[in-house]
N, C-alpha and C positions, 0 to 999 in steps of 0.2 A: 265491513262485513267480517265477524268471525266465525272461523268454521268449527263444530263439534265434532269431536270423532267417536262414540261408541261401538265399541268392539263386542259386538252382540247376536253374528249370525253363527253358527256353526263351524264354518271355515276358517273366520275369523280367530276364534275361539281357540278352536288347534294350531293355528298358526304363533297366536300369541303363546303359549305353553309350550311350544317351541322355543321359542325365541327366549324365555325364562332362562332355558335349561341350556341352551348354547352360549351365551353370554349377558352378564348382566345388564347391559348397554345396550344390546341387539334391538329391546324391546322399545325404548325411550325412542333410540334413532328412528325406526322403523317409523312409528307413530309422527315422532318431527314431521320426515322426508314426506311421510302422506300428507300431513297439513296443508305444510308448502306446497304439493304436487297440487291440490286442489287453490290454495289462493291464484296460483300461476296460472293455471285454466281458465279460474273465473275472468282475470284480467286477460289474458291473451286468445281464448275462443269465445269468451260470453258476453263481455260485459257493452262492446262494442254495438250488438246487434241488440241485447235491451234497453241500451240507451236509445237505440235506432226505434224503435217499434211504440217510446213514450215522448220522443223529442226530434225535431226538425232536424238534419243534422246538415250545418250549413258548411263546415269545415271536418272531411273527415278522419283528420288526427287529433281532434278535436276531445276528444273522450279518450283514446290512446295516451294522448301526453298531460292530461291532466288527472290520470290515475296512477295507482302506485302498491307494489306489495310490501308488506312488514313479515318475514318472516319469522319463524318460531325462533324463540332468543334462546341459544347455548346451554341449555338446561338438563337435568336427566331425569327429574320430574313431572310426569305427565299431566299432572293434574294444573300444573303452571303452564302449560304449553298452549298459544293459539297463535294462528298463523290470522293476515289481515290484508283485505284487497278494498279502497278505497281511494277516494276522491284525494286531491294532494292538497291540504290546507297551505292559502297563501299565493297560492302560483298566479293567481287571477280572481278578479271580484267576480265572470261570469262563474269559477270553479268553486268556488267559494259559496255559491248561490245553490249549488247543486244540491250541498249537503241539506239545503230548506226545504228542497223538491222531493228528498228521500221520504220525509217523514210530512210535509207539508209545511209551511210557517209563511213569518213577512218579512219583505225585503223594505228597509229604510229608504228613506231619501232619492228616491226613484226621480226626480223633478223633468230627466229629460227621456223619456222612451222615444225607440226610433221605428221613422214610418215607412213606408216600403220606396217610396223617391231620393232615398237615405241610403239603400242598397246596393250591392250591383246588379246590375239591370232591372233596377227598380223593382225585385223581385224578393217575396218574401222568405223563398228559401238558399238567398243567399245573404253572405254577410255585408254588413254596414262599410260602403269606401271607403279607404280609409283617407281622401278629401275631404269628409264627414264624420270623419271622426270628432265628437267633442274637443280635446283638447286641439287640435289643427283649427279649429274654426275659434277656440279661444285665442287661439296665436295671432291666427290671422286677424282677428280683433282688436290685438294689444296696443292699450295706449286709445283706444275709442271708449265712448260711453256706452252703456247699455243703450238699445233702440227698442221702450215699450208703447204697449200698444196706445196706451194716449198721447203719443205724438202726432197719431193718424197714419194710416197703411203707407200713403200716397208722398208724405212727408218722411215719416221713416224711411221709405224703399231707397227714395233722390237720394236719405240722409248713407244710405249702408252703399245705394251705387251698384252697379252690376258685378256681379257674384260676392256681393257682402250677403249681409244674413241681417232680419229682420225678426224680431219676436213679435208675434201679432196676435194677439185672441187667443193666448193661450195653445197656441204654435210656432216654432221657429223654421221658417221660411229662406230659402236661398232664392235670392235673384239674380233672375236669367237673363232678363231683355227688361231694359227703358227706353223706349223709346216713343216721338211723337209721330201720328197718323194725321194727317192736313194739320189745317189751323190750330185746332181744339182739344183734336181728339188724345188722348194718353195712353198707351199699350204699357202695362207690365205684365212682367209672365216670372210667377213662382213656383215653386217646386217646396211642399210641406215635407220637412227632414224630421220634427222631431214634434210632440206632445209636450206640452208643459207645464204643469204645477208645481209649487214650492214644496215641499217637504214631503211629497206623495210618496203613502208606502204603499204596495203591493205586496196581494196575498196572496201565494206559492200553493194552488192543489195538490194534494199529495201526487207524487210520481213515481213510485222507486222504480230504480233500475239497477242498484247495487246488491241489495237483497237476492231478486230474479236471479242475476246472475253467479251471486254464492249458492243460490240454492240446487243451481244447474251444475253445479263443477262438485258440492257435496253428494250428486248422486251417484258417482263416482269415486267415493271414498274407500269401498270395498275393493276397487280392482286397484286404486292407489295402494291398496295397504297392503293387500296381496304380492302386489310388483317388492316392493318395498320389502317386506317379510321373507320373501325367498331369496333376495341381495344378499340381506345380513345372514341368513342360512348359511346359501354360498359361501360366504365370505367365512364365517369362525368353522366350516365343516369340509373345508380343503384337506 
């Protein structure tokens, strides 16, 4: 998110023709310090509750610590100067996801999405145990063969044993209970963790919540600039 500042109401106006004629620098800083005051808002009063209002929020520092400001860089020229509240490239593939959701796009290689028995409490608006976490259940696997689904359910299950993990039909399955019922009878009992296709992409509807919340902290540009403008007043008119 970059923020725009035009200096184009009234107040504004005299304020900056001030700040001219008191020092040469007053005008640049002022302009900065309101940049920043607006990136800072966006992230620390807005951007939290837009992500809330387009997305589940299943951890909530969740959007706190995978944002980030760029302040306006040392400069005395305005026409270079923009300040920057945005998602933090790298920190995490779900963060990293987000910047697709701002504008819309596809996410690659999707093979394993997770299903609500995957969760804590089996519940969709919380996050995936981390027992279930993909790479734990790779670990746990290490040194085993893949268990697909043409080995047969019943054969696979004996083969992964209770609490291994079974791919079957295009779901990966964790078992819970084997056990036999009289003579004949077979009980397994599984729990579907995850979806499965090979190289499945998924396509990202647009969502912003970056945007929203720059556009909420620029509506307060004028009293940023204001605050700001009277500073350096103060400041060269002691």
């Amino acid at each position: 998110m970059k923020h725009a500042f035009d200096v184009n109401t009234d107040e504004a106006v005299k304020l900056a023709n001030k700040l001219e004629k008191v020092h040469k620098s007053a005008l640049p800083v002022a302009v900065r310090a309101t940049l920043n005051d607006a990136a800072f808002e966006a992230k620390q009063k807005h951007v939290e509750k837009t992500f809330a209002s387009k997305f589940t929020t299943r951890k909530k520092s969740f959007i706190r610590s995978h944002t980030s400001v760029n302040k306006v860089s040392n400069t005395f020229n305005i026409n270079q100067m923009q300040s920057e509240m945005g998602v933090i490239k790298g920190k995490s593939n779900a963060g990293d996801e987000l910047n697709k959701q701002e504008f819309g796009g596809t996410v690659k290689n999707r093979d394993f999405i997770p299903m609500n028995p995957s969760r804590v409490s089996k519940s969709q608006s919380k996050l995936v145990s981390k027992r279930f976490y993909l790479k734990n259940i790779k670990s746990k696997n290490k040194g085993r063969k893949p268990i697909f689904k043409d080995q047969g359910f019943i054969k696979a299950a004996f083969k992964a044993g209770k609490n291994g993990f079974v791919l079957f039909e295009n779901v990966l399955l964790h078992i819970r209970t084997i056990k036999k019922q009289g003579n004949s009878n077979l009980f397994i009992k599984a729990d579907p963790l995850y979806s499965y296709e090979k190289g499945r992409s998924v396509s990202l509807q647009k969502a912003p919540f970056i945007g929203p919340a720059g556009l909420k902290a620029s509506s307060n540009m004028g009293v940023f600039f204001k605050k700001n403008a009277e500073k350096q007043i103060k400041k060269y008119l002691k």
